[in-house]
N, C-alpha and C positions, 0 to 999 in steps of 0.2 A: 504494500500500500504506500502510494507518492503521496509526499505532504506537498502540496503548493507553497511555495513561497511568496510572502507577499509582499509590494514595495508601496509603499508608502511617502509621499510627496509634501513636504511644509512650504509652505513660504515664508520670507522676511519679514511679512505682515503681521502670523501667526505668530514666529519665536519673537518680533517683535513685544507684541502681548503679552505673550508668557514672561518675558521679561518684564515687565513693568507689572504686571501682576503678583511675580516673587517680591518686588522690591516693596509692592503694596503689603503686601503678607508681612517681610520685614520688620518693616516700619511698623504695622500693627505689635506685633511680636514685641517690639522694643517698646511700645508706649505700656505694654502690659507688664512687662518688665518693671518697667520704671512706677506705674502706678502701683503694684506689687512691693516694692522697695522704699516707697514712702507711706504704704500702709504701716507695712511692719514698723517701719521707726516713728510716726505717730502711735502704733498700739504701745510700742516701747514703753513710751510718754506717761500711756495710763499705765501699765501693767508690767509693775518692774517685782520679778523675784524668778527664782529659778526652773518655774513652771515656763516662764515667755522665755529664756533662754533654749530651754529641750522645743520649745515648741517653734522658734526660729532657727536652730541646728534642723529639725526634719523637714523643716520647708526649705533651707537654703538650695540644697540640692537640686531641688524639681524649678526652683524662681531662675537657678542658673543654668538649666537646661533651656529654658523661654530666651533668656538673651542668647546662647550658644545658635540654636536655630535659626533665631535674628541675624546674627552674624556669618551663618552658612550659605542660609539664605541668598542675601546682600552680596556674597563673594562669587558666589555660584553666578546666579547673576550678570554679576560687573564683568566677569574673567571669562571665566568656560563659557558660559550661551551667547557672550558678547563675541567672543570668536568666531563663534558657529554664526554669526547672523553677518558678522561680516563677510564671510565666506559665502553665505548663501546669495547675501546683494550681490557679489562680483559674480557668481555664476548668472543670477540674473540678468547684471548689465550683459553679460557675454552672448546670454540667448538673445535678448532684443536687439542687439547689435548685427548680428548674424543675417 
């Protein structure tokens, strides 16, 4: 039994989008970060003794995985898909040229 292979076609348009879509996601990611990061330090304010310490240690972890994916995000993005869409316009100019 042949499997088909299938090809698959984007444009500059699309990764366009996807890029500016990630950097949307980003940005979200990092505002929730940050609003995240001044909750905790206003609860601080109210709620000082060693329960808000255990309870800021088992959230640190998961608040710094929010800005890590912000940061992925954003890189991924700017670098690697920014390549690829450069690559894809100059094939495109090639074809209309043609």
């Amino acid at each position: 039994m042949a499997i088909a292979a299938s090809h698959a076609e984007v444009g500059s348009a699309e990764l366009i989008e996807l890029q500016q879509n990630l950097i949307e996601l980003s940005e979200r990611l990092k505002d929730c970060y940050e609003v995240l990061d001044q909750n905790i330090s206003s609860l601080n304010e109210e709620w000082r003794d060693a329960k808000f310490d255990e309870f800021e240690e088992s959230f640190r972890e998961r608040k710094e995985k929010i800005r890590e994916l912000s940061e992925k995000y954003y890189k991924w993005a700017t670098t690697y898909l920014q390549q690829r869409i450069d690559v894809v316009i100059e094939a495109e100019k090639a074809r209309t040229s043609l």
